[in-house]
C-alpha positions as a Python dict, from the first residue, in 0.01 Angstrom:
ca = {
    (1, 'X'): (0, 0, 0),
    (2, 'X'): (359, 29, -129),
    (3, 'X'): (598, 172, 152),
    (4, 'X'): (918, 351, 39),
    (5, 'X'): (1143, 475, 335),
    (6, 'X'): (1416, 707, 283),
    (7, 'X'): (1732, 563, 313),
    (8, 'X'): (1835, 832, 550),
    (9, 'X'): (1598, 859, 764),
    (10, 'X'): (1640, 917, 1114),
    (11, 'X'): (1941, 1020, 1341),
    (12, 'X'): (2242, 1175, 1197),
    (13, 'X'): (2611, 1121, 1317),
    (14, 'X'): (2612, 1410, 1534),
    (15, 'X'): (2230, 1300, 1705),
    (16, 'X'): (2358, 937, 1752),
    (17, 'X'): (2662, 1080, 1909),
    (18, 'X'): (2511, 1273, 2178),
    (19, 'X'): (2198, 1056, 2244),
    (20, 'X'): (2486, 726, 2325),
    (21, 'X'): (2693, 1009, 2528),
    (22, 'X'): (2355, 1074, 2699),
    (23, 'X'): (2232, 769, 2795),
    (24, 'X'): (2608, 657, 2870),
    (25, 'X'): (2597, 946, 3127),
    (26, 'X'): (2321, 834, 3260),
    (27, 'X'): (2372, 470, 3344),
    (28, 'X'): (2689, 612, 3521),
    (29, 'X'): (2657, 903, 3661),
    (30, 'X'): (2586, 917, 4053),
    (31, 'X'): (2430, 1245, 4173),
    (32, 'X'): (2221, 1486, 4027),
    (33, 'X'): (2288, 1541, 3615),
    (34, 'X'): (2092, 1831, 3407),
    (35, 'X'): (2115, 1896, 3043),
    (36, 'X'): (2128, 2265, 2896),
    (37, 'X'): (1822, 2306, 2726),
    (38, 'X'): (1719, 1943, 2496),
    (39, 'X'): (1993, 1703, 2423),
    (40, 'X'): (1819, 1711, 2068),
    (41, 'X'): (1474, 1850, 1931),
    (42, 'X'): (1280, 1517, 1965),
    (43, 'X'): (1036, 1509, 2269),
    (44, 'X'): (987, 1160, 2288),
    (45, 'X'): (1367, 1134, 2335),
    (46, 'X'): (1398, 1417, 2598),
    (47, 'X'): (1090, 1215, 2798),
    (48, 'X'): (1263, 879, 2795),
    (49, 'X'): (1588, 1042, 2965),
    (50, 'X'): (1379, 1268, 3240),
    (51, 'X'): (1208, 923, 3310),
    (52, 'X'): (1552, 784, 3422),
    (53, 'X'): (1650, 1109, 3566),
    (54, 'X'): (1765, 1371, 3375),
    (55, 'X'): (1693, 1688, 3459),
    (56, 'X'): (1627, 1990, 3136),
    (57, 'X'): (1716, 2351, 3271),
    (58, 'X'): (1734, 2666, 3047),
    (59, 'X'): (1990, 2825, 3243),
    (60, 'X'): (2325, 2668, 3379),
    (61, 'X'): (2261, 2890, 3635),
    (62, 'X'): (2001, 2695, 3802),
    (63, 'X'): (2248, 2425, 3829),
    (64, 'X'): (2426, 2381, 4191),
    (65, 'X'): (2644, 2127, 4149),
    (66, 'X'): (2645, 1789, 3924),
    (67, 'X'): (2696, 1693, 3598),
    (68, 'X'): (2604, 1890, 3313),
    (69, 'X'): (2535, 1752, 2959),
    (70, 'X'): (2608, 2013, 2660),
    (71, 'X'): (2356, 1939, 2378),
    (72, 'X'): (2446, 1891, 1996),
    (73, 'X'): (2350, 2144, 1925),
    (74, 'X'): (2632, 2341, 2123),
    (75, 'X'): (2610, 2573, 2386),
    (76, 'X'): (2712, 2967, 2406),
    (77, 'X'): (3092, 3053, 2489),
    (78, 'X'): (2977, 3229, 2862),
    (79, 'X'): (2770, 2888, 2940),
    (80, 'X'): (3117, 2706, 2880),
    (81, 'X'): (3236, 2936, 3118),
    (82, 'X'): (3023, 2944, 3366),
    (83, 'X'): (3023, 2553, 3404),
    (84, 'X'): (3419, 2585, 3463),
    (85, 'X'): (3355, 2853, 3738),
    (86, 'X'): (3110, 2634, 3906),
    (87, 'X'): (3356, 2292, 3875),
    (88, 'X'): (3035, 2147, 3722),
    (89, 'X'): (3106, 1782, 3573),
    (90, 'X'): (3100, 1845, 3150),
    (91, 'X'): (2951, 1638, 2971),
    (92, 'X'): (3042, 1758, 2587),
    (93, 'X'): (2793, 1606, 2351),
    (94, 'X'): (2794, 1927, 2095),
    (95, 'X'): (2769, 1777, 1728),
    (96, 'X'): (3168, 1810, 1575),
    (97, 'X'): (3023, 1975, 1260),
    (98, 'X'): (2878, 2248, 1519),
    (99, 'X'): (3244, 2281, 1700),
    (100, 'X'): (3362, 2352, 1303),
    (101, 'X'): (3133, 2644, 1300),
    (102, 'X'): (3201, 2760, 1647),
    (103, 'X'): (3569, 2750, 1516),
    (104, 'X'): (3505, 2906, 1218),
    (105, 'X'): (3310, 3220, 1384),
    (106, 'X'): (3619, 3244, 1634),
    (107, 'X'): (3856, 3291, 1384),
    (108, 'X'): (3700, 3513, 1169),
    (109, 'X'): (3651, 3773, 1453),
    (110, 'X'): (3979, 3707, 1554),
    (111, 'X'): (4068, 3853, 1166),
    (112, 'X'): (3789, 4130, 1214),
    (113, 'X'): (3562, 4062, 959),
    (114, 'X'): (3179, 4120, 983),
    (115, 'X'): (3000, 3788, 1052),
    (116, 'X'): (2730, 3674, 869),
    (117, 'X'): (2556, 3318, 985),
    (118, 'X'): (2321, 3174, 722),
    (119, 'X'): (2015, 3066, 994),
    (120, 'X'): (1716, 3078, 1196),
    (121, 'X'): (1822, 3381, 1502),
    (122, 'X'): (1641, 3195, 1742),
    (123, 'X'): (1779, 2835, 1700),
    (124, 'X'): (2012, 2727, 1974),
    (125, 'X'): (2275, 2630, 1717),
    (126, 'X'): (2272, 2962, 1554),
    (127, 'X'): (2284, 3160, 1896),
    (128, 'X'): (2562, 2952, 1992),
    (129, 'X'): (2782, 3031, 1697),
    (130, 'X'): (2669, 3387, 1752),
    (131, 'X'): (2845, 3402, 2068),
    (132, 'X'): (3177, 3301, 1889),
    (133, 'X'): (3146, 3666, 1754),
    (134, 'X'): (3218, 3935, 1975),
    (135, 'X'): (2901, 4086, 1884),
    (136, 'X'): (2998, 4092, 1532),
    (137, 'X'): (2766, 3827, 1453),
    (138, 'X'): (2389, 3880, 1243),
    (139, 'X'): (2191, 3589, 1179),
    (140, 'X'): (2024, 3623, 863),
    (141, 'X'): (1770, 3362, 774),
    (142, 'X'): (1675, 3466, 413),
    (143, 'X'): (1820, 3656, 124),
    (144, 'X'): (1519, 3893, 199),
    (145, 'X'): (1667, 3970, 538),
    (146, 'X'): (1982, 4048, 430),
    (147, 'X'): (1838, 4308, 179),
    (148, 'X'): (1823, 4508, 528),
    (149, 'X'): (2134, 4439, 680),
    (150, 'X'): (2446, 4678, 658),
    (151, 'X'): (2746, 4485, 506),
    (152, 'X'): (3099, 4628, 569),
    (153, 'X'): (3335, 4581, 277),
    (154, 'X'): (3553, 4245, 456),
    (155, 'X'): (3286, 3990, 567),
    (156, 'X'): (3290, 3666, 700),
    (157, 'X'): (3037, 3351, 624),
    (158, 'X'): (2923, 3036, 780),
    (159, 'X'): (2616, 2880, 775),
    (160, 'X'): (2378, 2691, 1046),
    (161, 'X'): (2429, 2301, 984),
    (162, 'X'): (2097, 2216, 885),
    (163, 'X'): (2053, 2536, 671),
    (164, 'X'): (1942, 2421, 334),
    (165, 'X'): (2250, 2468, 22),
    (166, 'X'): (1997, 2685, -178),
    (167, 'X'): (1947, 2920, 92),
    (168, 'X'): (2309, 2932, 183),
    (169, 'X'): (2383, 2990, -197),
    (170, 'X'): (2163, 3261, -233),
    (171, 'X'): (2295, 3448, 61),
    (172, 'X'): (2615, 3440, -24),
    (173, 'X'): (2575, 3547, -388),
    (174, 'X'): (2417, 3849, -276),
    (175, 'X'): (2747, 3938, -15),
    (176, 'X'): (2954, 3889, -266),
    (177, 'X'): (2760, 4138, -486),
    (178, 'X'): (2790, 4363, -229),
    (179, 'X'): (3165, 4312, -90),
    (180, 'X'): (3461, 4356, -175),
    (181, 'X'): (3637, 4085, 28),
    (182, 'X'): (3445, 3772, 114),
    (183, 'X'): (3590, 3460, 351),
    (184, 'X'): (3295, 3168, 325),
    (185, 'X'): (3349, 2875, 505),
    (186, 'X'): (3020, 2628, 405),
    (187, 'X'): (2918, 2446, 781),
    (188, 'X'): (2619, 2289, 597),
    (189, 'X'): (2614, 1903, 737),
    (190, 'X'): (2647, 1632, 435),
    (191, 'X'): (2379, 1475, 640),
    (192, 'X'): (2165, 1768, 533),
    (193, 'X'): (2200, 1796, 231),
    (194, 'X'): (2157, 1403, 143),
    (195, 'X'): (1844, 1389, 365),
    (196, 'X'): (1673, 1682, 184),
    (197, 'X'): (1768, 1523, -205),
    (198, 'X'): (1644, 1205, -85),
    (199, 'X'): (1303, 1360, 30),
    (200, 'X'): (1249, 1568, -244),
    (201, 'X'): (1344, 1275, -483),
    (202, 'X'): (1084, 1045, -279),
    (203, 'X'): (835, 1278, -298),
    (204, 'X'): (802, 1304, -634),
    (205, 'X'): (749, 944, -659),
    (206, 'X'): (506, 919, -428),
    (207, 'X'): (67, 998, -399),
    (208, 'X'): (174, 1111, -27),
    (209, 'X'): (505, 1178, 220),
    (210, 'X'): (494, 1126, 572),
    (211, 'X'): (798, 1308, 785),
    (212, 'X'): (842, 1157, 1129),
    (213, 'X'): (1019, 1433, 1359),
    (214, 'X'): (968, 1644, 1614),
    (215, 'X'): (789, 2003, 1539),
    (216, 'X'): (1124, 2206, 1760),
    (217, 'X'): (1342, 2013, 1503),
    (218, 'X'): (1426, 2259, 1240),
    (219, 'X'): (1601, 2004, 988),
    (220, 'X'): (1239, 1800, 1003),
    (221, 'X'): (1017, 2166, 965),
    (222, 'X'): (1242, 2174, 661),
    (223, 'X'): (1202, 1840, 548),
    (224, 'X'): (845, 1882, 535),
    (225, 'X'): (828, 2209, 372),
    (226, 'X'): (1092, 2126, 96),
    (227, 'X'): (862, 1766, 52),
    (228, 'X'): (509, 1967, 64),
    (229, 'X'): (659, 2150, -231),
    (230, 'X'): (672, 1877, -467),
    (231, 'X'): (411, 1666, -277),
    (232, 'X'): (139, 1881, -161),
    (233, 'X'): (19, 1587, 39),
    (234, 'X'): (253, 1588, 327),
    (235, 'X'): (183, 1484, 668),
    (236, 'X'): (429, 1576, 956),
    (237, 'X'): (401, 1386, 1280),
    (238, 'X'): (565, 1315, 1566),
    (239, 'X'): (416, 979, 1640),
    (240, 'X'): (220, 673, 1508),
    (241, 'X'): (-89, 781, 1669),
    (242, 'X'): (-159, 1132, 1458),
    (243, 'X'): (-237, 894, 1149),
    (244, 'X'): (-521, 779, 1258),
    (245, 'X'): (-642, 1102, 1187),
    (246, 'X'): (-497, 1116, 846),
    (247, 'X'): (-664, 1016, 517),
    (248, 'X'): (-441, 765, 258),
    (249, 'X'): (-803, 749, 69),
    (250, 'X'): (-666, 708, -301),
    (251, 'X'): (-284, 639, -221),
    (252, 'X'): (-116, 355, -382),
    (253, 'X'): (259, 497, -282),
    (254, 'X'): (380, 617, 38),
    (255, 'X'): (720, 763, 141),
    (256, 'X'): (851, 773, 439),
    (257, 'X'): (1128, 1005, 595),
    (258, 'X'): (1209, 1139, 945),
    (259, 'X'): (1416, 1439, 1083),
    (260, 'X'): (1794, 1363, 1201),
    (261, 'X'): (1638, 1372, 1563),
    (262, 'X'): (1396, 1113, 1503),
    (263, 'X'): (1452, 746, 1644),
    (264, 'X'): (1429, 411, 1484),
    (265, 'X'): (1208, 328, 1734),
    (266, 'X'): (963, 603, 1639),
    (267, 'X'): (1029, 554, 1285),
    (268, 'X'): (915, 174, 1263),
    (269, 'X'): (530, 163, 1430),
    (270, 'X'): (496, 445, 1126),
    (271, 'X'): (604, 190, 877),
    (272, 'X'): (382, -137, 1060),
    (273, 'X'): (87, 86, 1040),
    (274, 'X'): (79, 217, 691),
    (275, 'X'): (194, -128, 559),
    (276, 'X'): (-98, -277, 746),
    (277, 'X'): (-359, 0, 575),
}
């Protein structure tokens, strides 16, 4: 069977960042250390660093004292706060192309426009940017969504990182249809946008895609979604084991990608065992 992996598979900048702060953290920290919520959306990541000691809590409140790790995918403005009130040991492993959208948010309160965020309202990225906003923040995660929302005539734009450009695009149009006065700032990571071309390129290519990720990581939901679209036969897993259950009966061509959570080290049994079919 022919094997084609995507060139960018696997962790982003921002991922590799925070998983080497992580680990770092961990071979030096003495007492107890917590992270705020997963230090990314890959469970097989999260398990290694509990095995060595880390300790996942939803709410900084629950932390005493320690060391706290942010995660990249940011954390809310009264979370940074509350760590400084409790002299909690920081930790910042937020992605820098989040911190440009946290920035962006904050200024564009600041010069009182309405804030839209192109994203999912329940991803921690989103509701961290959110909290930039002085409650002038809606997350809208489709143009369909934002044929219900209210726009005021001066509105503000930035997007979730791993939002997808057509999406983004779409949104924004329609604003602009509807406003007079329009600020966009486009917080979509390059690392996005070249994963998804890739994938969709691949897929085309290929008799069946296989998208290595974890099922909390948005970017990899996507990646399988935008793939099953041109390549019905899609499988998304997490881990070599779930193809075993998979049929390849009639596949020549394989592609390969993984979500910008997803590890090399998860990535390669993948590509053993399908070469080996």
């Amino acid at each position: 069977m022919d094997v084609t992996i995507a060139r960018h598979a696997g962790f982003c900048f921002g991922v590799q960042r925070a998983i080497d702060m992580a680990f770092k953290a961990l071979d030096e920290t003495k007492g107890p250390i917590f992270s705020l919520g997963p230090i990314i959306h890959n469970p097989q990541v999260v398990g290694k660093m509990q095995e060595m000691g880390l300790k996942v809590v939803s709410d900084i409140r629950e932390i005493g004292v320690g060391t706290v790790i942010f995660r990249s995918h940011g954390v809310n403005a009264e979370e940074r706060d509350e760590a400084a009130k409790r002299n909690l040991t920081v930790v910042d492993a937020t992605c820098p192309f989040v911190e440009k959208a946290h920035e962006y948010a904050r200024k564009l309160d600041t010069e009182g426009y309405q804030i839209i965020v192109v994203g999912d309202p329940n991803h921690p990225e989103v509701l961290s940017i959110l909290s930039y906003t002085r409650g002038r923040g809606v997350a809208v995660p489709s143009l369909e969504i934002l044929e219900g929302v209210t726009l005021s005539q001066r509105v503000g734009v930035v997007s979730q990182t791993t939002q997808s450009f057509e999406t983004f695009q779409s949104v924004i149009t329609e604003i602009i249809r509807r406003s007079r006065q329009v600020l966009i700032f486009n917080t979509i990571c390059d690392a996005t946008k070249i994963r998804q071309e890739e994938s969709i390129r691949l897929a085309g290519e290929s008799d069946c895609m296989v998208v290595i990720g974890g099922r909390n990581s948005a970017n990899t939901r996507r990646l399988t979604e935008l793939c099953s679209q041109v390549q019905p036969r899609t499988y998304h897993i997490e881990t070599v084991d779930e193809l075993k259950e998979k049929s390849f009966e009639g596949v020549e061509k394989v592609g390969v990608t993984a979500g910008a959570s997803t590890p090399q080290w998860l990535i390669e049994p993948v590509v053993g065992y399908l070469k080996n079919l």
